[in-house]
C-alpha positions as CSV (number, residue, x, y, z in Angstrom):
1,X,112.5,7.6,189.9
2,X,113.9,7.1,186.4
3,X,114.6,9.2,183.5
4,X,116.1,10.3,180.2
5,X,118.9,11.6,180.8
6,X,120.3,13.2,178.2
7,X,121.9,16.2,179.3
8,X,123.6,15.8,182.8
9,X,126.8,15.0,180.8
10,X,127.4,18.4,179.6
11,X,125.4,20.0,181.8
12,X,128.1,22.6,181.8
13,X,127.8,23.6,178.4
14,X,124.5,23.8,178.3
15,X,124.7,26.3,180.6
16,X,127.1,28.1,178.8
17,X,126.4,28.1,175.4
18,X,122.3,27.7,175.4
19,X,120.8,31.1,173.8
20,X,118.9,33.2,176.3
21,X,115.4,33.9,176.0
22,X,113.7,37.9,175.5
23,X,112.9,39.5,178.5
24,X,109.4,40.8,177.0
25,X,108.3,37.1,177.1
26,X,108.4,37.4,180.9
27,X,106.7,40.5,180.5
28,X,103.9,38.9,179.1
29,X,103.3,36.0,181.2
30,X,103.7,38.0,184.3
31,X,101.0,40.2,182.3
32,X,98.6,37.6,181.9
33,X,99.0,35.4,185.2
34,X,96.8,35.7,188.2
35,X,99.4,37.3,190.3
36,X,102.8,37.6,190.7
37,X,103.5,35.3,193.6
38,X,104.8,32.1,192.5
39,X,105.7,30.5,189.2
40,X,107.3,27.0,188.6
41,X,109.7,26.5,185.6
42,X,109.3,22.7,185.0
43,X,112.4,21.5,183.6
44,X,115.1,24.3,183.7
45,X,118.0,22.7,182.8
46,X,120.7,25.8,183.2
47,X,117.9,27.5,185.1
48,X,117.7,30.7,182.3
49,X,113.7,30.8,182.3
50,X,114.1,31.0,185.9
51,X,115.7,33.8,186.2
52,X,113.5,35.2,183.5
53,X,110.7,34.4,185.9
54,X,112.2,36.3,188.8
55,X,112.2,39.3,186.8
56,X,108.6,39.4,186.8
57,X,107.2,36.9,189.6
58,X,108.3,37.4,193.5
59,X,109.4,34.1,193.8
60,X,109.8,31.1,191.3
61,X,110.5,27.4,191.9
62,X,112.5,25.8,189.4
63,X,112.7,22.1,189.3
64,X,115.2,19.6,186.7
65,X,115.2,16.0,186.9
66,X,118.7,16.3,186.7
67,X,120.8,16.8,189.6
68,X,124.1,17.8,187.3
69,X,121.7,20.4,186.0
70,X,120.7,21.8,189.0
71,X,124.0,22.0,189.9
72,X,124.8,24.2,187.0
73,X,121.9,26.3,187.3
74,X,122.0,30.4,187.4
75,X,121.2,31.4,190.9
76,X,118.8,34.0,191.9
77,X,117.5,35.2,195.2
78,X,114.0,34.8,193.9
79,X,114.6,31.1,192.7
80,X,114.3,28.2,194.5
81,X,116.2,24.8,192.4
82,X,115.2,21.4,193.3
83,X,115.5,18.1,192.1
84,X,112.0,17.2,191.0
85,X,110.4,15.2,188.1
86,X,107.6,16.7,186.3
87,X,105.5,14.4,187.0
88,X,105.9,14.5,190.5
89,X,107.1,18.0,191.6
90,X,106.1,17.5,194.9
91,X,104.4,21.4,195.3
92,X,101.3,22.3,197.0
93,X,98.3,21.9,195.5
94,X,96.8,25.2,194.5
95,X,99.6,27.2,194.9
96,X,100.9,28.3,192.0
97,X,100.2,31.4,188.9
98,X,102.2,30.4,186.3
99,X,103.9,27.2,184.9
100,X,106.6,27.4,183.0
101,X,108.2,24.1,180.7
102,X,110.5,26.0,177.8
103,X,112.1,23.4,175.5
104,X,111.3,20.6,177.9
105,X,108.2,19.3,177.3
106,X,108.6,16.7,174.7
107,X,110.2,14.8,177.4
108,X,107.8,14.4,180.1
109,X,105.3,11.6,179.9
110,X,102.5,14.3,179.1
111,X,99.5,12.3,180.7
112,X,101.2,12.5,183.9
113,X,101.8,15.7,183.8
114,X,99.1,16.9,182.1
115,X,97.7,15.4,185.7
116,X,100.2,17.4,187.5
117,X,99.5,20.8,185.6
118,X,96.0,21.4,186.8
119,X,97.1,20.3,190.3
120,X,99.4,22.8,191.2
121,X,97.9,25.6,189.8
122,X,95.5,27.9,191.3
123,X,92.1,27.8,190.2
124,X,92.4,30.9,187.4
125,X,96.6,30.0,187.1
126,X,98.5,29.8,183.6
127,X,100.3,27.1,181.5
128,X,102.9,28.2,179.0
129,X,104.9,25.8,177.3
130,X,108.0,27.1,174.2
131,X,110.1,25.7,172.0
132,X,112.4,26.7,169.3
133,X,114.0,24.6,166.3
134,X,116.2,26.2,163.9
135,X,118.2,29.4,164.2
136,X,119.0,31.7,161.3
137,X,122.2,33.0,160.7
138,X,122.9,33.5,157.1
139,X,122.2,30.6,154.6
140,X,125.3,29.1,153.6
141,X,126.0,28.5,157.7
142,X,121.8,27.4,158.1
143,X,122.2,25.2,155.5
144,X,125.7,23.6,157.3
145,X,124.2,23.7,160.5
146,X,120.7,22.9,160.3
147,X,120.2,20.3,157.4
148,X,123.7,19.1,156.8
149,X,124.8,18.3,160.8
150,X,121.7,18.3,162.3
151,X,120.0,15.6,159.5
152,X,123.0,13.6,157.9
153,X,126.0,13.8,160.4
154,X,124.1,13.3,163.8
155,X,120.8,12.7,162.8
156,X,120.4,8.9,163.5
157,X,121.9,10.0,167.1
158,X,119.0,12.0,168.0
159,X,116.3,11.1,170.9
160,X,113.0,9.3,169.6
161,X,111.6,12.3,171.5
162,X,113.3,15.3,169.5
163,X,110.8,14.5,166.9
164,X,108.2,16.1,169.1
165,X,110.0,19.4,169.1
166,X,109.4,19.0,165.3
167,X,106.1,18.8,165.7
168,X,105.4,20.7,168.9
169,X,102.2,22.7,167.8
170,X,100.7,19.3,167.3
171,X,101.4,17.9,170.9
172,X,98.5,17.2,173.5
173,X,97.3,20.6,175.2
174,X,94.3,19.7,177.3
175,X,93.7,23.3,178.3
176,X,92.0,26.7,176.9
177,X,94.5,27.8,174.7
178,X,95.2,31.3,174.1
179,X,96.7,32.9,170.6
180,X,100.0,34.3,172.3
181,X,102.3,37.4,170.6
182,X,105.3,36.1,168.7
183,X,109.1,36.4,169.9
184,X,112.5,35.5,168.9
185,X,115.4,34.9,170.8
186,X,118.4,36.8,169.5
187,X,122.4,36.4,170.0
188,X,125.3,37.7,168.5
189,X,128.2,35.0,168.7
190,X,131.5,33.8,167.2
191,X,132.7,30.7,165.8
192,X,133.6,29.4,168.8
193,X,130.3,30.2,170.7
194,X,128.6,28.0,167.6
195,X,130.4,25.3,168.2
196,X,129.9,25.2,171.6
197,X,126.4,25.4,171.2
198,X,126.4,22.3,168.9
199,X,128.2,20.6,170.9
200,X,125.7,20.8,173.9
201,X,123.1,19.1,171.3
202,X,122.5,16.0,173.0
203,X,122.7,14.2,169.5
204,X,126.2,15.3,169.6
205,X,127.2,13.7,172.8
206,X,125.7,10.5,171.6
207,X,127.5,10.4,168.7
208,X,130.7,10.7,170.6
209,X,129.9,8.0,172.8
210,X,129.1,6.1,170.1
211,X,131.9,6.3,167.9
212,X,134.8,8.1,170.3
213,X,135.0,11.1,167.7
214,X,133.9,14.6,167.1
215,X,131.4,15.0,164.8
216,X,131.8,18.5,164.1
217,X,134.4,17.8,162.0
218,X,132.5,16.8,159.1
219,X,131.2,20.2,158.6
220,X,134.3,22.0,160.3
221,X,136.3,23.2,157.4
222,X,133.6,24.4,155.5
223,X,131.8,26.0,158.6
224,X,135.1,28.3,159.2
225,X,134.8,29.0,154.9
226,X,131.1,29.8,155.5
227,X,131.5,32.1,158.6
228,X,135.1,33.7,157.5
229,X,137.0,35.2,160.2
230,X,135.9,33.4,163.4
231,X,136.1,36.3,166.1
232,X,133.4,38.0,164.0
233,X,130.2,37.9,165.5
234,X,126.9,37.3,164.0
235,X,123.3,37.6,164.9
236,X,121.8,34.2,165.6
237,X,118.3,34.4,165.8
238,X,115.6,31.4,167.1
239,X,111.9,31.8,166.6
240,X,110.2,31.2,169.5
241,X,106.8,28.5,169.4
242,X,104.9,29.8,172.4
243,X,101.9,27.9,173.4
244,X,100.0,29.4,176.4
245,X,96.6,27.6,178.3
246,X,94.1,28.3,180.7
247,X,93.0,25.9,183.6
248,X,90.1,24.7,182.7
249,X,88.2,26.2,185.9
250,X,84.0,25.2,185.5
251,X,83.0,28.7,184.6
252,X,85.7,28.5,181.7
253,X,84.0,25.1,181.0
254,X,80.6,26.7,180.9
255,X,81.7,29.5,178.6
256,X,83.2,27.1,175.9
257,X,80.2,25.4,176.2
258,X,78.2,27.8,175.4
259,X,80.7,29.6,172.3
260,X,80.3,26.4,170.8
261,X,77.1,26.0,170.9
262,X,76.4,29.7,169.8
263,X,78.9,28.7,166.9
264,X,77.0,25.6,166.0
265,X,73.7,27.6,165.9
266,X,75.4,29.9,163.8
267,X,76.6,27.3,161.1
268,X,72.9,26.1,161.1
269,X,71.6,29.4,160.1
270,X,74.2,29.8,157.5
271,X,73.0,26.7,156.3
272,X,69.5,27.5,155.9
273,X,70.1,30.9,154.5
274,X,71.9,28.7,151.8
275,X,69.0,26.8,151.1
């Protein structure tokens, strides 16, 4: 099968310069799965959710369209990689607590996966899906980095499908979604980590295959005047969008049938108090 490719090119960097996420998020969903037997991270690119995963679940599956990514990904003798597209992992039926997709899932085709979700996972099992946008550093270097590269400089290069990362809280979630804690992934890098990290972007790549030039070096000069010397490190910090969902089992089906029909009755009496 087919698919976007955007990544296997610098599948290397990514690994090396994507920001890791907190280990209290895998905490959490280990908290609120099931059980702690099996968890698939859909997507894993570098495989850093994975191993998050195996800090928390006694084995985890971790499957990339990619093979260049696999390749590159963090091993773990609680992770199992595979070549796999989300839409056809090719795991049991039933089998597993928690799924996993963290800044992936704007490019699956979601109504075959949203197919695939409930599949898999066992009959009480958990669907969490993150993404993060912008970091924060200070706002001279936010400004540089995420309005002047990210919109002007690269921004025609991006994916049609990046635009769903903008508006991730408003994708398709056909499942009983939770309100989840909030969390932030945090880093403390130099110069040289930044501008490694933007030039994993996938925008970035295109751009160079485009035009056969760097485009960091529109913002380069003033990025080094913005940061100042560039073996100083500084905290980077991503807020994380965590959206978290419950299989939609019959009893949970029954339940939400019923809250929303005490709600309605509720509304009704409001109404003819009013009157």
């Amino acid at each position: 099968m087919t698919f976007k490719d955007h990544f296997s090119r610098q599948a290397a960097d990514y690994a090396k310069f994507r920001p890791r996420y907190p280990q209290e998020l895998f905490v959490y969903l280990g908290n609120i799965a099931p059980s702690r037997q099996l968890a698939w991270d859909c997507g894993t690119g570098n495989g850093q959710a994975a191993v998050g995963l195996a800090s928390v679940f006694d084995r985890v599956i971790a499957t990339d369209a990619s093979e260049k990514q696999i390749a590159n990904a963090q091993p773990h003798e609680r992770v199992e990689y595979r070549v796999a597209s989300a839409e056809e992992s090719g795991l049991e039926s039933g089998t597993i607590d928690l799924i996993m997709v963290a800044q992936a899932l704007h490019w699956f085709d979601l109504p075959r996966f949203y197919e695939e979700v409930p599949r898999v996972l066992k009959s009480n099992g958990v669907f969490a899906a993150s993404a993060y946008k912008f970091f924060h550093i200070t706002p001279e270097i936010d400004r540089l980095v995420n309005h002047r590269y990210y919109d002007k400089v690269v921004g025609s290069f991006w994916p049609a499908e990046r635009a769903l990362v903008e508006k991730f809280e408003e994708l398709p979630f056909p499942f009983s979604e939770i309100q989840t804690p909030s969390f932030e992934m945090i880093a403390q890098w130099n110069l040289k980590h930044l501008l490694g990290y933007l030039r994993s972007w996938s925008t970035t790549q295109r751009f160079i295959a485009a035009n056969k030039r760097d485009p960091l070096k529109a913002i380069a000069d003033d990025l080094r005047a913005a940061w100042g010397d560039p073996g100083q490190m500084r905290k980077v910090v991503w807020p994380l969008i965590l959206r978290v969902g419950l299989k939609a089992t019959p009893e949970r089906r029954r339940n939400k049938k019923r809250r929303n029909s005490e709600s309605f009755r509720e509304q009704a009496s409001c109404v003819q108090l009013r009157r």
